[in-house]
C-alpha positions as semicolon CSV with decimal commas, in nm:
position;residue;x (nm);y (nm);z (nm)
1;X;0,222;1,538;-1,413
2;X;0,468;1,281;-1,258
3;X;0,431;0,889;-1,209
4;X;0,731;0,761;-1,082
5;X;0,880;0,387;-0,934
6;X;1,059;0,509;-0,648
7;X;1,156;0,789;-0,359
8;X;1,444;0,855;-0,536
9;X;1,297;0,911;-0,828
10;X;1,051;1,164;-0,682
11;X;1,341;1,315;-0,478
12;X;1,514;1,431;-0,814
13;X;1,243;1,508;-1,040
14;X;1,140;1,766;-0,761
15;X;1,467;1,843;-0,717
16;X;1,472;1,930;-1,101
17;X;1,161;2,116;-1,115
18;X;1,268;2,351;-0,832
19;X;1,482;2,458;-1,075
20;X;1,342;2,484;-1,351
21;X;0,950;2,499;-1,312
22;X;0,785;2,838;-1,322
23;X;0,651;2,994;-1,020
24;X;0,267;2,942;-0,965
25;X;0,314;2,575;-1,154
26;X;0,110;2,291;-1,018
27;X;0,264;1,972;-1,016
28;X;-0,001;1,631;-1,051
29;X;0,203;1,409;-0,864
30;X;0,031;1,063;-0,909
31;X;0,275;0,780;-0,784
32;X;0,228;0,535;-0,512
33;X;0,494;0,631;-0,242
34;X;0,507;0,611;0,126
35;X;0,359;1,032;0,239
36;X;0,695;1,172;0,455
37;X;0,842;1,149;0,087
38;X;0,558;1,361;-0,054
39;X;0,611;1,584;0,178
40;X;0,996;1,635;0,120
41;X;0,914;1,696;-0,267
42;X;0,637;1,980;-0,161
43;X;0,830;2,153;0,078
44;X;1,123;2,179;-0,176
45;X;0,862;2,262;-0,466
46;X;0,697;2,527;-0,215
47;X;1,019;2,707;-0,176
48;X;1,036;2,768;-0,527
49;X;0,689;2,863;-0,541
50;X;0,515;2,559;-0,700
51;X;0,255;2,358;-0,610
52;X;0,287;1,960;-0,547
53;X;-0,071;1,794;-0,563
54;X;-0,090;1,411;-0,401
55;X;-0,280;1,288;-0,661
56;X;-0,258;0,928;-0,699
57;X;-0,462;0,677;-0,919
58;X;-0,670;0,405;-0,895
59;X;-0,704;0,196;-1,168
60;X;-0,520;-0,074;-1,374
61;X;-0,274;-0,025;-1,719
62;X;-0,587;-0,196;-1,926
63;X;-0,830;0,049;-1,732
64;X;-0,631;0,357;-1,779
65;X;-0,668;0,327;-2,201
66;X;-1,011;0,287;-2,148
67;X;-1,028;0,633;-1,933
68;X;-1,185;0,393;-1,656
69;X;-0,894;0,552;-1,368
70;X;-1,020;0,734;-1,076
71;X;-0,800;0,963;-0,883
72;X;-0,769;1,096;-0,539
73;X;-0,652;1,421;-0,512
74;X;-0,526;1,601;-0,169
75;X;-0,378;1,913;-0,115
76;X;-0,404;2,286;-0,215
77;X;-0,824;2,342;-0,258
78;X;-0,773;2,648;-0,545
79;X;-0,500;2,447;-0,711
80;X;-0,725;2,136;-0,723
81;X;-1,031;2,367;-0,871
82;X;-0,765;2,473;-1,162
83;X;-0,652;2,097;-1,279
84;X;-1,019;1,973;-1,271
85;X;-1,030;2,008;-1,663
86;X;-0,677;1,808;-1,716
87;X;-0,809;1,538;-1,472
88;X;-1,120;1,497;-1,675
89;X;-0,925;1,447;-1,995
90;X;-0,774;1,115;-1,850
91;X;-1,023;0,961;-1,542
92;X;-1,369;0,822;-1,510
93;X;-1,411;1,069;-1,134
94;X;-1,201;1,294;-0,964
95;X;-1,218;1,334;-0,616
96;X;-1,061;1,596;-0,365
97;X;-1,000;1,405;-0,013
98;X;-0,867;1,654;0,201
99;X;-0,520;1,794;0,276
100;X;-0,236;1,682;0,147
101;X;-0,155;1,303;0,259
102;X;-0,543;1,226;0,221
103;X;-0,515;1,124;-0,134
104;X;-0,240;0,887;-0,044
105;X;-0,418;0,759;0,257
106;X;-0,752;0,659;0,027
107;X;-0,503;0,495;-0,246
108;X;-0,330;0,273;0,064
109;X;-0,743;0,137;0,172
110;X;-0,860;0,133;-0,219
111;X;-0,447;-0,116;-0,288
112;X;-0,554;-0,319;0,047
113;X;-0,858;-0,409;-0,064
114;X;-0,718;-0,468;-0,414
115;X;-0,500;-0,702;-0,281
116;X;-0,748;-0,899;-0,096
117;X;-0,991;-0,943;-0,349
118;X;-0,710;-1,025;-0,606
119;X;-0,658;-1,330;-0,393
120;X;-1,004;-1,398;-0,289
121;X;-1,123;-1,410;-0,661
122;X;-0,842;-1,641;-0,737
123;X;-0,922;-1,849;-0,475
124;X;-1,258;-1,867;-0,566
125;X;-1,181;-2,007;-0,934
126;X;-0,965;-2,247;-0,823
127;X;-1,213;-2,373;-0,609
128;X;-1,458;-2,406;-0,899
129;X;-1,146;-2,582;-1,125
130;X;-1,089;-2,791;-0,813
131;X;-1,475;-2,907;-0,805
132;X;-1,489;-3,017;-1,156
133;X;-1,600;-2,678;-1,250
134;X;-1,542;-2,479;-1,631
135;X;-1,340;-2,154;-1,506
136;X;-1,530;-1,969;-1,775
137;X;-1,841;-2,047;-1,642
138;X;-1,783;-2,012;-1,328
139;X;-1,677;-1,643;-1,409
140;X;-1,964;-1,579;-1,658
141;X;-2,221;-1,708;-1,358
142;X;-2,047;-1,516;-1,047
143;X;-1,938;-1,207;-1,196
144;X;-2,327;-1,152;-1,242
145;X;-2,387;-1,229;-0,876
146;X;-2,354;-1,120;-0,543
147;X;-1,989;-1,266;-0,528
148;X;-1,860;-1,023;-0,824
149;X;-1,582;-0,764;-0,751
150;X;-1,353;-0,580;-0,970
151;X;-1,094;-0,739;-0,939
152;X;-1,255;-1,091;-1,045
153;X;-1,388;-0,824;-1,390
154;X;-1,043;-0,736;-1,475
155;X;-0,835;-1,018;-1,408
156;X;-1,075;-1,298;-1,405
157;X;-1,028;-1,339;-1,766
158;X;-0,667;-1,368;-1,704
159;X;-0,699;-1,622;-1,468
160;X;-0,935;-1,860;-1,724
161;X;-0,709;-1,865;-1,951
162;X;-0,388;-1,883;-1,720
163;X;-0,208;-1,654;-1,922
164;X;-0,086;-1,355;-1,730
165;X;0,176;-1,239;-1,978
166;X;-0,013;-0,879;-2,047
167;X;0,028;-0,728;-1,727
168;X;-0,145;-0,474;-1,573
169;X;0,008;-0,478;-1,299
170;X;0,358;-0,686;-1,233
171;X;0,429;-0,871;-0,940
172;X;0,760;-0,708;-0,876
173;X;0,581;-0,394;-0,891
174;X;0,333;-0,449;-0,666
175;X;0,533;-0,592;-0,389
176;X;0,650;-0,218;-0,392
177;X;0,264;-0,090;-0,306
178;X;0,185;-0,357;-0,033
179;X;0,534;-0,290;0,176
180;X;0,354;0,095;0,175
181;X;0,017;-0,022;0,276
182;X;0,173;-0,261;0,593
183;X;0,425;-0,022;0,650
184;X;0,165;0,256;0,689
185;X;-0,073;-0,008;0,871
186;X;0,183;-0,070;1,105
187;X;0,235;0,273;1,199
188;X;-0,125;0,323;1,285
189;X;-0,158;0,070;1,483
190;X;-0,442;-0,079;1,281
191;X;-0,470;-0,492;1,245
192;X;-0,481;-0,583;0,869
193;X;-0,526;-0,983;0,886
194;X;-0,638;-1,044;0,551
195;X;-0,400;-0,803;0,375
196;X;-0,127;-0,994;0,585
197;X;-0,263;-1,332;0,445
198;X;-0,306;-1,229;0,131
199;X;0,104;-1,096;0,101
200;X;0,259;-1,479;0,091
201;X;0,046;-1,585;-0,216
202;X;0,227;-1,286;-0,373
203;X;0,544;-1,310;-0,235
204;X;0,514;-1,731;-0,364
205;X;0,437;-1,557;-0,722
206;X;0,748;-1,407;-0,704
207;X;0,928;-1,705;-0,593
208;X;0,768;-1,931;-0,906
209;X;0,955;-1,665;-1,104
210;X;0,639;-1,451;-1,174
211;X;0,745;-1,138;-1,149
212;X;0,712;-0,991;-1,458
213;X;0,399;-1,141;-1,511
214;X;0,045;-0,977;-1,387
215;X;-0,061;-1,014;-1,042
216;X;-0,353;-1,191;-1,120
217;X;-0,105;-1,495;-1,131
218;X;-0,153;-1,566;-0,745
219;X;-0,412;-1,771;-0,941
220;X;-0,096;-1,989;-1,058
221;X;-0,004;-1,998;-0,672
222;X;-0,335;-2,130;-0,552
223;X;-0,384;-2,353;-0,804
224;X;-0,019;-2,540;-0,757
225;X;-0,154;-2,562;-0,382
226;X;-0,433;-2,697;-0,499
227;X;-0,243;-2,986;-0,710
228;X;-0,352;-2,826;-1,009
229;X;-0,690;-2,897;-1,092
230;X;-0,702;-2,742;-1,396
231;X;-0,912;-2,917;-1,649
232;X;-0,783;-2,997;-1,962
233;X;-1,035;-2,971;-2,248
234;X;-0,972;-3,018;-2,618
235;X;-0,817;-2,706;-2,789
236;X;-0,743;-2,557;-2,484
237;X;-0,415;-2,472;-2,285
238;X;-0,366;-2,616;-1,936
């Protein structure tokens, strides 16, 4: 199995395995990485008779040692039927998608909407700080409505507390996964309006210096924007 930061990085572990792997070896290859460089890394693999699988994940840090990750796996049918008990040991669901490419495909539409509703549910609480409203209401009330998502789950508690020092996912990590998703966009032709307004409240995270920190800080963002409206109560942390 490989999860890796960078082309580069994929370009020289596969260049490794042809190598050294044996032949017949499938390789889980579960990193978020633009597909022409997913393809380099199987062709060499293929030559040396192994098997790259684009497998990658959905599903945050926090999720993943809960076993709450779902993966989407593409490529080689008979080589996906011989993993299934591996992928089991580690996800919620596994699903096959298609040829190879698919997997990465459904991971670039699962990120966009990640990084929409990221946004949106930070909006959203700082427009319930902004009307006088207790953030951890206001989480405890929607969350069990209509207007829930999962991203306003995982990091709504994050952004109630304003503390987004355990991250699940870092800013400067990120911005990594949403050049991919409007690079690939952009090749298809396909309009992405609120992906493209969602990228400057990220991009201002990383300006404020929050790069390290989880990406449920575009809260932060809004909420400067918003002249901080954060209400201080006693014992608690602005």
């Amino acid at each position: 199995m490989t999860s890796l930061p960078s082309a580069d990085a994929l370009s020289q572990t596969a260049a490794e395995l042809s190598r050294s792997a044996g032949r017949g070896a499938i390789v889980i290859e579960t990193s978020t990485l633009p597909i022409p460089v997913k393809e380099a890394a199987r062709d060499v693999l293929a030559k040396r008779g192994v098997i790259l699988l684009d497998c990658p994940l959905s599903g945050t840090g926090a999720q993943a040692r809960v076993k709450d990750l779902i993966i989407y796996v593409s490529g080689d049918r008979a080589a996906y039927r011989k993993i299934v008990p591996v992928l089991q040991g580690f996800t919620r669901a596994n699903y096959y998608v298609g040829a190879f490419g698919a997997g990465s495909k459904m991971k670039f539409v699962a990120n966009l909407l990640v990084a929409i509703h990221n946004v949106a549910a930070a909006e959203a609480m700082v427009l319930g700080m902004k009307a006088g409203l207790d953030p951890a209401l206001v989480l405890k009330v929607v969350s069990d409505g209509a207007g829930s998502s999962r991203m306003l789950q995982v990091r709504g508690p994050m952004m109630v507390r304003g503390d987004y020092s355990e991250a699940t996912m870092k800013n400067g990590v990120w911005q990594k996964d949403m050049t991919i998703i409007g690079d690939f966009a952009r090749e298809l032709d396909c309009p992405t309006p609120l992906f493209a307004a969602s990228a400057p409240i990220y991009s201002a995270a990383m300006a404020m210096g929050l790069g390290k920190k989880d990406t449920g800080a575009v809260c932060a963002v809004l909420e400067q924007l918003a002249g901080n409206p954060r209400v201080r109560r006693k014992g608690t942390r602005r």
